[in-house]
C-alpha positions in Angstrom: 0.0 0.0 0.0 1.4 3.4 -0.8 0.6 5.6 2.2 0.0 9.1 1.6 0.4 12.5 4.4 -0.8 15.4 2.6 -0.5 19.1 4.3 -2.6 22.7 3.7 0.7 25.0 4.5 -0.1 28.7 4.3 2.0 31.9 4.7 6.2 31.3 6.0 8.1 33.9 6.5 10.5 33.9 3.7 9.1 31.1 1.4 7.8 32.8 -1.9 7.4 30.0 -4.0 7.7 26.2 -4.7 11.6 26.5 -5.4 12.7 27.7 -2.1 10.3 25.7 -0.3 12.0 23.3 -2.1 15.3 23.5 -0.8 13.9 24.8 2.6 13.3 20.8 3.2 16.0 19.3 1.0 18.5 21.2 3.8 17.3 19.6 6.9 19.3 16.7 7.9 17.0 16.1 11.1 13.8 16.1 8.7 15.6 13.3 6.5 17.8 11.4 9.5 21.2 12.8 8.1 20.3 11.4 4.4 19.9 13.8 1.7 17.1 13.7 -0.4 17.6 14.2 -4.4 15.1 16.0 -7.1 13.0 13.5 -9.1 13.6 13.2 -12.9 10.6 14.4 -14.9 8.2 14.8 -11.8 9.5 18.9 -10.7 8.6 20.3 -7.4 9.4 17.0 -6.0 12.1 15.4 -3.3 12.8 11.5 -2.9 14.8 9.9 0.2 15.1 6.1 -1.7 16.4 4.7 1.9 13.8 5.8 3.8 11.5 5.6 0.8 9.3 8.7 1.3 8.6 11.0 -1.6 7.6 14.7 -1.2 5.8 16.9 -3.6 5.0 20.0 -3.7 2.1 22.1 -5.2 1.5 25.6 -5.6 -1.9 27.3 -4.2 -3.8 30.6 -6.1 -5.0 32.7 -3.1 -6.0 35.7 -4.7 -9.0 35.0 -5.3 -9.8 34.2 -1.3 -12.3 36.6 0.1 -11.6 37.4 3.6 -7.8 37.1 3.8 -5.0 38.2 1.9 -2.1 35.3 1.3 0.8 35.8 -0.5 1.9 32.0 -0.7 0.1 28.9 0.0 0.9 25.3 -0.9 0.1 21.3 -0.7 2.7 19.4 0.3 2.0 15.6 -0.8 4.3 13.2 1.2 4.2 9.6 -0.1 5.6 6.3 1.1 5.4 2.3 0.8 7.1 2.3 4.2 4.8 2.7 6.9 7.2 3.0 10.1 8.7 5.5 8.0 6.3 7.7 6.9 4.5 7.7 10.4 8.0 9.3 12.1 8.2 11.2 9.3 4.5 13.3 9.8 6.2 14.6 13.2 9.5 15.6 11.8 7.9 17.5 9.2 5.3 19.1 11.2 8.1 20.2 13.1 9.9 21.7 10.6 7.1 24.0 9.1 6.4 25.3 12.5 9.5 26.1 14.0 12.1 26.6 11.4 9.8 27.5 8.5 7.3 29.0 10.8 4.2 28.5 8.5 1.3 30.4 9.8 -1.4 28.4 9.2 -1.2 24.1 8.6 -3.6 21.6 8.1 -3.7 17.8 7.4 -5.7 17.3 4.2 -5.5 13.4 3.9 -3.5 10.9 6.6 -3.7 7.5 5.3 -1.1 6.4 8.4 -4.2 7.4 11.0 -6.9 5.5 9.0 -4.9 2.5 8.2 -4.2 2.2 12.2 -7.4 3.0 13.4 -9.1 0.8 10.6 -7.3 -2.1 12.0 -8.2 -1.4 16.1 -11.9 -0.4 15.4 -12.6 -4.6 14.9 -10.6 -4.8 18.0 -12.8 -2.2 20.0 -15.6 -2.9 18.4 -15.2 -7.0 19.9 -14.1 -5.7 23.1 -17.0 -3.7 23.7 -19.5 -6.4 22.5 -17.9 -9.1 24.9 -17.9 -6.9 27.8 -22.0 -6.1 26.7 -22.8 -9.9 26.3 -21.0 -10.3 29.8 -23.5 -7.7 31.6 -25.8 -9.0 30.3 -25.6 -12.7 31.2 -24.3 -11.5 34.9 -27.3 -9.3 35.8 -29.9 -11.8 34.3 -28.4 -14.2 36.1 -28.0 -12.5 39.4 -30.4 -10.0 39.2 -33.2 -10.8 36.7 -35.1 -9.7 33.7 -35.5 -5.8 34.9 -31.8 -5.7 35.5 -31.3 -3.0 33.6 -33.8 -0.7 35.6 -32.5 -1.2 38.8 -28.4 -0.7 37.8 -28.2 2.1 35.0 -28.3 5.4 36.5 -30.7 8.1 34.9 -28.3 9.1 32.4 -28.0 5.9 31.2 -31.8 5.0 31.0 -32.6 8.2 29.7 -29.9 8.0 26.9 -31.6 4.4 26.4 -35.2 5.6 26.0 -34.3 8.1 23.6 -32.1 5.8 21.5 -35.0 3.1 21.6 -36.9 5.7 20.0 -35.0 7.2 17.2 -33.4 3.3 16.2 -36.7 1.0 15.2 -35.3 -1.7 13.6 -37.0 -5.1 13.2 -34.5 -6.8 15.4 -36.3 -4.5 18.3 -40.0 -5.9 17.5 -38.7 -9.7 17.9 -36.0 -9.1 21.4 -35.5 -7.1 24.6 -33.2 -4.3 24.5 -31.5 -2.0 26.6 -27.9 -2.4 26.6 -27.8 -2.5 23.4 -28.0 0.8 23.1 -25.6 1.9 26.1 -22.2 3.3 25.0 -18.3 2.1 25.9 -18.2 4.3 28.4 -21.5 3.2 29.9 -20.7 -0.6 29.7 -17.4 -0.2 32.0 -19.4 2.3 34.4 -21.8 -0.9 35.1 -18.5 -2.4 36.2 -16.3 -0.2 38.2 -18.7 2.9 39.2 -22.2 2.2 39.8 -24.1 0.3 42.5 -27.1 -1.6 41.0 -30.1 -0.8 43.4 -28.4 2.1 44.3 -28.8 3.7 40.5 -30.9 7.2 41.9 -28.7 9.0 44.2 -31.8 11.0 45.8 -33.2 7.3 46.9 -30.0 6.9 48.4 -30.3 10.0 50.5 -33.8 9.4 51.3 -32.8 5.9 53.0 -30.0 7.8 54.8 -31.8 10.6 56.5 -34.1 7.3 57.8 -31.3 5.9 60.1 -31.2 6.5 63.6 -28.4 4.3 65.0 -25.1 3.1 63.9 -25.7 -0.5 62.9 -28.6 0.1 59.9 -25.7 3.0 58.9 -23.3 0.3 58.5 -25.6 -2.0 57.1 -26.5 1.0 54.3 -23.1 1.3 53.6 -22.1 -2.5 52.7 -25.3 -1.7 50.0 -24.4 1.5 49.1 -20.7 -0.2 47.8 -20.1 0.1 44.0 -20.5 -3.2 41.8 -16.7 -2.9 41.7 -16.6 -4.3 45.2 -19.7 -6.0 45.8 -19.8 -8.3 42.8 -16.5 -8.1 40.8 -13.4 -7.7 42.8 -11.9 -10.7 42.0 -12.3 -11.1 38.1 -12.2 -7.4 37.3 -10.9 -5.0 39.9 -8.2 -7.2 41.2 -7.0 -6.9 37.4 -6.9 -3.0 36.9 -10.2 -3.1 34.6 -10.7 0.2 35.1 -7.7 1.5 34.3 -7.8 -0.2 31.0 -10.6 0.2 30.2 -10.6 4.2 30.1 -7.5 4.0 28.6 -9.3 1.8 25.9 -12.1 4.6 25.9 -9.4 7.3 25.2 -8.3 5.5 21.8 -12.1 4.2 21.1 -12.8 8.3 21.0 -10.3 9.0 18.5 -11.3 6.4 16.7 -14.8 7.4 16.5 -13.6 11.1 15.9 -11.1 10.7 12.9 -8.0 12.0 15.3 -4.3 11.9 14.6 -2.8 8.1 15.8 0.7 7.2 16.0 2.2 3.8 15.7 2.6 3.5 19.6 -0.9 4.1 19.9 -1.8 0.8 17.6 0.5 -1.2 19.7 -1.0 0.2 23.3 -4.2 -0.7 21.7 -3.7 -3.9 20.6 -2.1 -4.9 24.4 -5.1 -3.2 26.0 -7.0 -5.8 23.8 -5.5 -8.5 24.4 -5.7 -7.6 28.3 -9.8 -6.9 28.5 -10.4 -9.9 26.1 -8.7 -12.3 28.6 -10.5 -10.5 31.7 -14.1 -10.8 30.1 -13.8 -14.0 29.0 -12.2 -15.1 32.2 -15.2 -13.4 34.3 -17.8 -15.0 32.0 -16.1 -18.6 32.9 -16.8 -18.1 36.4 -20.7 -16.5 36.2 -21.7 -19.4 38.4 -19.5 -19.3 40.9 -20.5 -15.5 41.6 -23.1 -15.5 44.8 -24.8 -12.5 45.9 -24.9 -12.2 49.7 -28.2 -12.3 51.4 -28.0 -8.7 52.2 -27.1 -8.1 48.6 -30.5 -9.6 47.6 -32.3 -7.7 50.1 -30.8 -4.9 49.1 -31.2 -5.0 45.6 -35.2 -6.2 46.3 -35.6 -2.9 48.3 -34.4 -1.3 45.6 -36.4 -2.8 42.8 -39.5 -2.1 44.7 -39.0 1.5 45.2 -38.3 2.0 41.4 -40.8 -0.2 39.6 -43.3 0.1 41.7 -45.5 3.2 42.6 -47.7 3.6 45.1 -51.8 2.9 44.8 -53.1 6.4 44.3 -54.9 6.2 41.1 -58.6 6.8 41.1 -59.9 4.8 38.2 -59.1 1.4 36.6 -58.4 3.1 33.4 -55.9 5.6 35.1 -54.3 2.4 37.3 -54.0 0.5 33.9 -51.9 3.7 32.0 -49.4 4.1 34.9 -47.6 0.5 34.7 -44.2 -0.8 35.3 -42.8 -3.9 35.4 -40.9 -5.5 38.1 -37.6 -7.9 37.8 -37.9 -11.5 39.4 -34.8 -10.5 41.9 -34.4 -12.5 45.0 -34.9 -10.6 47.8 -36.7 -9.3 50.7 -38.4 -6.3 52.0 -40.7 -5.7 54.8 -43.5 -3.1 53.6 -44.4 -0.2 55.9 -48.1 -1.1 56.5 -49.2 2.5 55.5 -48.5 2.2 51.9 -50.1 0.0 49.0 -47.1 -0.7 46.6 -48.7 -2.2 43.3 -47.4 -3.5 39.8 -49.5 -3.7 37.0 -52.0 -2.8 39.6 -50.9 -5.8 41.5 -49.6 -6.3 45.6 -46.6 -6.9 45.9 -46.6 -9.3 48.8 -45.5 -9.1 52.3 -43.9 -12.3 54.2 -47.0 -12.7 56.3 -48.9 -12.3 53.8 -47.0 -15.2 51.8 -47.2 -17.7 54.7 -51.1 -17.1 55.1 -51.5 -17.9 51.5 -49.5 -20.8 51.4 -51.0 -22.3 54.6 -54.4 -21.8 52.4 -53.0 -23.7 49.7 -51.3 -26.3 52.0 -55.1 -27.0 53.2 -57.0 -27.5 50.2 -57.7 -31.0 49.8 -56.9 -31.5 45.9 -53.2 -30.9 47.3 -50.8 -33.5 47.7 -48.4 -30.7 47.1 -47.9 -27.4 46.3 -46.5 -27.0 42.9 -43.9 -23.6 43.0 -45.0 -21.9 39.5 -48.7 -23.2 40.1 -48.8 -20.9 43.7 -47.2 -18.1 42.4 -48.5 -17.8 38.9 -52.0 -18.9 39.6 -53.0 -19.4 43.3 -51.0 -15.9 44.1 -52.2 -14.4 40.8 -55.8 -14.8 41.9 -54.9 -12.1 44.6 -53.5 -9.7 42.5 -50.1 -10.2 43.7 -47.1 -9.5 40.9 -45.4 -12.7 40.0 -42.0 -10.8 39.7 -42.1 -9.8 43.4 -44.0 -13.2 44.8 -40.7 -15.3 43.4 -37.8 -13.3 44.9 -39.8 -13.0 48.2 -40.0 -16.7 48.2 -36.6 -17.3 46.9 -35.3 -14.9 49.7 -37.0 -16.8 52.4 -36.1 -20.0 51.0 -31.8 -19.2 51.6 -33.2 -17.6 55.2 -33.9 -21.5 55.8 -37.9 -20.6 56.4 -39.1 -21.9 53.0 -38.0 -25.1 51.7 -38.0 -25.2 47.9 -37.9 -29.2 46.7 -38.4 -31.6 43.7 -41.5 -33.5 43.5 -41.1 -36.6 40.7 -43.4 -36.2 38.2 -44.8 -38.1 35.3 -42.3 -38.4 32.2 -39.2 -38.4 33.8 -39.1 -34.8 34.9 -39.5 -33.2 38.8 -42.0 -30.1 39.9 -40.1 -27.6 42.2 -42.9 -27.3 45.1 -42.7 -25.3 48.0 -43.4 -25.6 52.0 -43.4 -23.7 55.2 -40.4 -25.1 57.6 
């Protein structure tokens, strides 16, 4: 490939025309590393190093007919070169040299193959990066959190950013799947790692909750929830490994990427290490999904914190007007203890309490058609028929179930398979 640097050079000092700009750069052994360039047989205006294997042309400018300004001498300055190592030192040398010995007024890069050609070959590389750290959120959260995820760990900016980009990007992939992260940007994806705290995502909440606390226990207890993701749920695989600071680092490069800047040949190699280094951290952390365990106070936590976003409380005054203010709720394990004053619904569903949940499943326990009590039969139709939100009912139960006061077990069933049915201790 024949790699091409090609300057705007307006206005030197004591350059008048092509000639003497000529020799202005055939002169400088530090522009050409103490070889001397020669004139090229029937191409004039034009310089040739054949060791280092850069050709430099130059082109005169008419500025007279330029409306606001009056120039006196203007040029393009083509540099050329087979040799990319070579011609990608040489951009600084001879940037250089028009500023401070030829003291050009006014320069600016027309065409610099060097910067596409290295950011053409780390945009794949960024590109991957940022699509295996995306598919890793999202198998993490889903897995720990649940289906709402998303709700209860981007922060405003994020969701708002989301909603909008939702909007304005219909495509038929979005009528078939569920998105949201899809639409989050690099620097989003590693704030979801190092920087936020899912269920802590609204900072007034957060305040709220502290203003509440009277004694120093529940202020430590708010403070093991209140700790980033960073701590709570990747330390090992990701913090332990300097994610973050390779990750913004990553970012930096990704922006000039994205914005056409100037790269240099350091910046390709930095790159591709930086890739190299997050590939192996993602794909390491994905390995070990299943060993990550949320604590008990983590799910309690982050079942607080659902509630209070995607839920609302029961104020509406008609069925019509309950029906058009709707959210829906993430199947989270988790606990909460609702304050008896206030009705939290979704979908204009309960959400249930723990009393509430062994009442209901002493009911069931009695009816005479049981020998059991099926798990998704109680929640999604015995609970149902209460108006209680399925999302909610599971991580209550599943919350009580690792507190040791629900047992969760297999029934065998017909065709080889077992029901998950549930029981009071």
């Amino acid at each position: 490939m024949n790699y091409t640097f090609e300057l705007f050079c307006i206005e030197p000092d004591d350059i008048k025309n092509e000639q003497s700009f000529l020799k202005a750069l055939s002169y400088s052994d530090s522009l050409w590393k103490g070889k001397e360039p020669s004139g090229v047989k029937n191409s004039p205006n034009t310089l040739e190093q054949k060791d280092l294997g850069i050709k430099v042309k130059i082109l005169p400018l008419d500025t007279e007919k330029m409306v606001t300004d009056y120039i006196e001498t203007a040029f393009i300055l083509n540099v050329s070169s087979k040799n990319f190592e070579e011609i990608e030192e040489f951009r600084i040398r001879l940037l250089k040299h028009l500023k401070a010995k030829l003291t050009f007024s006014h320069i600016r890069i027309l065409k610099d193959d060097i910067s596409t050609d290295i950011a053409n070959q780390l945009y794949p590389k960024i590109n991957e990066i940022e699509n295996l750290l995306r598919r890793y959120l999202t198998k993490f959260f889903l897995q720990r959190i649940g289906l709402k995820w998303w709700d209860v760990s981007a922060n405003s900016k994020m969701l708002d950013k989301v909603k909008l980009r939702k909007k304005d990007r219909k495509d038929e992939f979005s009528n078939y799947i569920s998105s949201d992260i899809e639409y989050a940007d690099f620097d989003d994806l590693g704030t979801l790692i190092y920087k936020q705290s899912s269920g802590f995502n609204q900072p007034e909440k957060a305040l709220e909750e502290l203003l509440l606390i009277d004694d120093l226990e529940k202020l430590e207890d708010f403070k093991n929830e209140l700790k980033g993701n960073y701590v709570k749920y990747f330390k090992e695989y990701f913090r332990e490994k300097n994610f973050e600071k390779l990750w913004i680092e990553l970012f930096k490069i990704r922006n000039k990427v994205a914005h056409q800047g100037t790269f240099y040949l350091n910046e390709l190699t930095r790159g591709n290490e930086l890739y190299s280094e997050l590939k192996s951290i993602v794909e390491i952390a994905e390995s070990k999904i299943d060993e990550v365990v949320l604590s008990l106070e983590d799910k309690v936590a982050l079942r607080n914190r659902s509630i209070d976003i995607l839920t609302q409380e029961n104020e509406f005054e008609t069925e019509e007007e309950r029906n058009t203010n709707i959210l829906d709720s993430p199947k989270i394990v988790g606990k909460i203890e609702l304050p008896e004053k206030r009705n939290y619904t979704h979908r204009g569903h309960s959400v249930l309490s723990e009393q509430e949940l062994f009442d209901k499943l002493e009911k069931a326990e009695q009816m005479s058609s049981n020998q059991f009590v099926g798990l998704k039969w109680f929640v999604t139709q015995f609970l149902a028929e209460y108006n209680y939100s399925i999302g909610f009912s599971y991580s209550l139960i599943n919350i009580l179930s690792e507190k040791g006061e629900i047992v969760l077990y297999d029934v065998p069933a017909y065709g080889g398979y077992d029901i998950k049915a549930i029981k009071k201790m």
